[in-house]
Backbone bond lengths (Angstrom), bond angles and torsions (degrees), N, CA, C in turn:
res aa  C-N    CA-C-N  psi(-1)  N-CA   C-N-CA  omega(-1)  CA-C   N-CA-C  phi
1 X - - - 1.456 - - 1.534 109.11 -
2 X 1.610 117.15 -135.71 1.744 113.08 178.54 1.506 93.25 -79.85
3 X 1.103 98.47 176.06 1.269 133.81 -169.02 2.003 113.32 -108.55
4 X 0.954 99.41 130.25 1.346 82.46 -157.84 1.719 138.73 -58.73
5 X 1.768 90.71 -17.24 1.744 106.20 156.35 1.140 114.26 -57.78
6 X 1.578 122.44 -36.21 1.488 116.27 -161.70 1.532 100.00 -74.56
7 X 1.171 100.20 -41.73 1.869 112.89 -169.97 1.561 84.47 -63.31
8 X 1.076 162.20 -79.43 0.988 161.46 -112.90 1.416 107.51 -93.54
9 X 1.429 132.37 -21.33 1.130 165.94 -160.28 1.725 107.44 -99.30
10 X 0.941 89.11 -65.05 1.704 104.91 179.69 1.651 101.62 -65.49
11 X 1.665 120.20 -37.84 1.785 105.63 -155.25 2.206 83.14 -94.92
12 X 1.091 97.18 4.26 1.663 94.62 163.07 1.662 122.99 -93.94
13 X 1.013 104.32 -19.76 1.521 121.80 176.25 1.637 108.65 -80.32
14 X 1.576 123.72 -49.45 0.919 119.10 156.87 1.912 129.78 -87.93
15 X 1.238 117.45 19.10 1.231 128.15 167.83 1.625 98.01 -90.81
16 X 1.161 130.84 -53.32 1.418 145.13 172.61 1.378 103.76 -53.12
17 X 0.930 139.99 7.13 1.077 135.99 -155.26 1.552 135.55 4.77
18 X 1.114 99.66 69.93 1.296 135.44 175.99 1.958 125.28 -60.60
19 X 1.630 81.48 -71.69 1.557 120.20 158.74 1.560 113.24 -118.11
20 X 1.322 105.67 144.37 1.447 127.91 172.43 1.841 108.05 -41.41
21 X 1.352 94.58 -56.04 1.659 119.47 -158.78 1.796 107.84 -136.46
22 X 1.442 127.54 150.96 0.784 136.14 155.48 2.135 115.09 -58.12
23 X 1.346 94.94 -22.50 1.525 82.66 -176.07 1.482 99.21 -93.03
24 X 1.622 131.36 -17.25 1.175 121.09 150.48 1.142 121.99 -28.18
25 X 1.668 101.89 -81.51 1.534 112.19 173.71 1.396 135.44 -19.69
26 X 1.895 96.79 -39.15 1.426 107.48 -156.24 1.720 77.47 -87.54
27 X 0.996 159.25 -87.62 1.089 158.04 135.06 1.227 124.87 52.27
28 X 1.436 117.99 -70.76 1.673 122.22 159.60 1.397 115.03 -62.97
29 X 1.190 114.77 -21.34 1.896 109.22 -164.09 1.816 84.46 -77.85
30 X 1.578 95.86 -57.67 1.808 88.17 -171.60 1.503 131.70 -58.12
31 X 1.196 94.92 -13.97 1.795 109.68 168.46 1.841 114.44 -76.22
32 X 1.449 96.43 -27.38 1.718 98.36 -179.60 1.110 97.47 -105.99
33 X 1.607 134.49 0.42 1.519 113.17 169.68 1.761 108.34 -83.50
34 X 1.915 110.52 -34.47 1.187 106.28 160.01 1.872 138.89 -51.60
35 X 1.211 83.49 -31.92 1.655 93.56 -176.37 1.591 104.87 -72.96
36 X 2.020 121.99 -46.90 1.163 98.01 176.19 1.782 112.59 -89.13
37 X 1.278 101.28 26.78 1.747 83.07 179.22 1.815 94.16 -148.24
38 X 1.289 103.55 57.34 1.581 109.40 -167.71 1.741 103.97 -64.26
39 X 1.125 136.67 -17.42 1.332 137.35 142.40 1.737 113.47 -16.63
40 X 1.531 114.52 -38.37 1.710 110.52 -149.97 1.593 74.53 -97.58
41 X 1.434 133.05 -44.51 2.060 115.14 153.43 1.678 119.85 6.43
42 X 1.304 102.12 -65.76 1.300 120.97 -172.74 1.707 121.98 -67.53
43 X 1.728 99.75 -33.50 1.219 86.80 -179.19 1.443 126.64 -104.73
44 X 1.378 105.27 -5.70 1.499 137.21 171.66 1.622 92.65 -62.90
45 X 1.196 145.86 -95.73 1.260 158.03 115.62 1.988 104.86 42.55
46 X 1.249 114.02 -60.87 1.273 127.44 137.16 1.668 125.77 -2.08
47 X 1.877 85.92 -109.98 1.200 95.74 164.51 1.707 133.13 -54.71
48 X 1.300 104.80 -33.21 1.813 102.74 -175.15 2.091 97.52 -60.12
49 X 1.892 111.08 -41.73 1.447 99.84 -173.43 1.396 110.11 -75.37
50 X 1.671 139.03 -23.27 1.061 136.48 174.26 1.663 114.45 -60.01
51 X 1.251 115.94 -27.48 1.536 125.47 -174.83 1.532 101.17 -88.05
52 X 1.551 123.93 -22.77 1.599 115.66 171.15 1.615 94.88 99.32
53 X 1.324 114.81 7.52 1.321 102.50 -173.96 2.128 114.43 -100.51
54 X 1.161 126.29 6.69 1.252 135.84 146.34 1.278 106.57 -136.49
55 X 1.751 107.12 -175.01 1.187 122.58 -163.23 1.484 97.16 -98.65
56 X 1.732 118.50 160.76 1.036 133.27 163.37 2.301 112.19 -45.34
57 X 1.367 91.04 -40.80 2.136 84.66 160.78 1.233 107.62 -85.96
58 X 1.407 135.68 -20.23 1.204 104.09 -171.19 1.986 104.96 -80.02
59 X 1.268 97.04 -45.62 1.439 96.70 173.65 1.903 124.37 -34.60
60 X 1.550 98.09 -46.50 1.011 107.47 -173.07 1.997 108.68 -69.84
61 X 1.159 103.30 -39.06 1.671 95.89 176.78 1.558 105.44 -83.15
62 X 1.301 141.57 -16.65 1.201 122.77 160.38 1.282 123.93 -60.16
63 X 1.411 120.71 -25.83 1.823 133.69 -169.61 2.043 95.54 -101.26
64 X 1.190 92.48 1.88 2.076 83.48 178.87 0.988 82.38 84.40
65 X 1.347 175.14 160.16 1.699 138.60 55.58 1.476 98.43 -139.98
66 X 1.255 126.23 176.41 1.059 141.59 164.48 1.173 127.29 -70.14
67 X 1.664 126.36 164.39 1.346 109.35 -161.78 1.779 100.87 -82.30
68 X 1.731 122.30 -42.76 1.156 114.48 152.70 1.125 126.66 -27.31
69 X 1.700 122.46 -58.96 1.354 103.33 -170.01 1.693 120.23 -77.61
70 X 1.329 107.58 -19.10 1.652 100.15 165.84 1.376 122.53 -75.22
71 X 1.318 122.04 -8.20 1.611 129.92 165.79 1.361 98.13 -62.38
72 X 1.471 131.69 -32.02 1.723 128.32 -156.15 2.046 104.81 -97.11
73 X 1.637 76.36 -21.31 1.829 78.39 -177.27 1.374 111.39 -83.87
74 X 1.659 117.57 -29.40 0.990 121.61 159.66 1.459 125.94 -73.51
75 X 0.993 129.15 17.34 1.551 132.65 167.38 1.614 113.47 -127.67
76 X 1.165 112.67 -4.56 1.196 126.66 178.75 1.941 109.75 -96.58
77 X 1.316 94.81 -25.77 1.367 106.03 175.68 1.619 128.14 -101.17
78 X 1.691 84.92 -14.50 1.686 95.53 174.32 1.016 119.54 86.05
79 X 1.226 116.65 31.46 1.338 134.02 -177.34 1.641 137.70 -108.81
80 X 1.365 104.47 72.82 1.594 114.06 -159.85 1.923 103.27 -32.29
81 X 1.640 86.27 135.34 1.767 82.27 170.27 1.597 105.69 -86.14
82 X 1.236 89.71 162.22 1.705 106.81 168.90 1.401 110.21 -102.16
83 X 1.965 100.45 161.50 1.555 97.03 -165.55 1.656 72.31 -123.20
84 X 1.555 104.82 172.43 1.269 108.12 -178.28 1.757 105.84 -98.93
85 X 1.786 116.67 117.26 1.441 113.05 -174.19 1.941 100.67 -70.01
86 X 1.345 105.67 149.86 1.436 111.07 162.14 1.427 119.70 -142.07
87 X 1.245 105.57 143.55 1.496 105.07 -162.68 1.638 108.66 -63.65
88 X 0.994 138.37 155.12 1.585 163.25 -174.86 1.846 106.69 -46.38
89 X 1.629 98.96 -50.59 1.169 107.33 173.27 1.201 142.59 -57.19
90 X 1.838 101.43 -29.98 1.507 127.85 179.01 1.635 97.55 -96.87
91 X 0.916 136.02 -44.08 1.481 113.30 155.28 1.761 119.22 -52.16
92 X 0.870 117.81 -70.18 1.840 104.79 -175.18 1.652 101.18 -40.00
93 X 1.540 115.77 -50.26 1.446 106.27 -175.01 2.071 116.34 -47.78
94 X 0.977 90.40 -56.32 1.645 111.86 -179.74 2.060 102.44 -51.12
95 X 1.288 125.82 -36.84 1.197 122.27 -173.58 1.193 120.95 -76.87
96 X 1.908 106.56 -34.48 1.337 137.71 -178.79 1.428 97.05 -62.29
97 X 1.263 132.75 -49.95 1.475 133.46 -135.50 1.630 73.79 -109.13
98 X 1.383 153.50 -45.90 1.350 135.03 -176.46 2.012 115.83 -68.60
99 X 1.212 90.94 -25.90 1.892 97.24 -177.48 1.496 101.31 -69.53
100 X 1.620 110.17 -49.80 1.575 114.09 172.00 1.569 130.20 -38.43
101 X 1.843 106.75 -29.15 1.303 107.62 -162.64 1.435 88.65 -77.08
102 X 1.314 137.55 -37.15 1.441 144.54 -151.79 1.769 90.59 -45.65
């Protein structure tokens, strides 16, 4: 984890009252490490869609890009897309309620 200068470093920043909280702290630093290294956007964004845990747009507006262009990063990286599974029930519901509009 930190290191114990850093820890020591950080609970001086918020002793000074600087920041409220160390998880403040931790908070702004990681927001300005994204901003100057908006690259790590992309791979954060990455990993959260490789784990199934957002959608192919959400990934894509967390990394800046378009939903096209994150389809290309993901094929460029080898990275099977995911489709979204839905249960059986919510499909028949969804077909029912489109035959109705007819």
């Amino acid at each position: 984890m930190l290191t114990g200068t850093l820890t020591q470093r950080m609970g001086l920043l918020v002793e000074r009252g600087v920041f409220e909280s160390e998880e403040s702290l931790t908070t702004s630093a990681y927001r300005s490490l994204l901003t100057l290294q908006p690259a790590l956007k992309l791979e954060i964004a990455l990993s959260l869609y490789q784990g199934e845990d957002i959608s192919l747009g959400r990934a894509a507006e967390i990394a800046g890009v378009s939903r096209e262009q994150m389809k290309e990063i993901l094929a460029a990286r080898g990275i099977e897309r995911k489709y979204p599974q839905r249960a059986q029930d919510e499909i028949d519901r969804d077909v029912k309620l489109l035959l109705e509009r007819r």
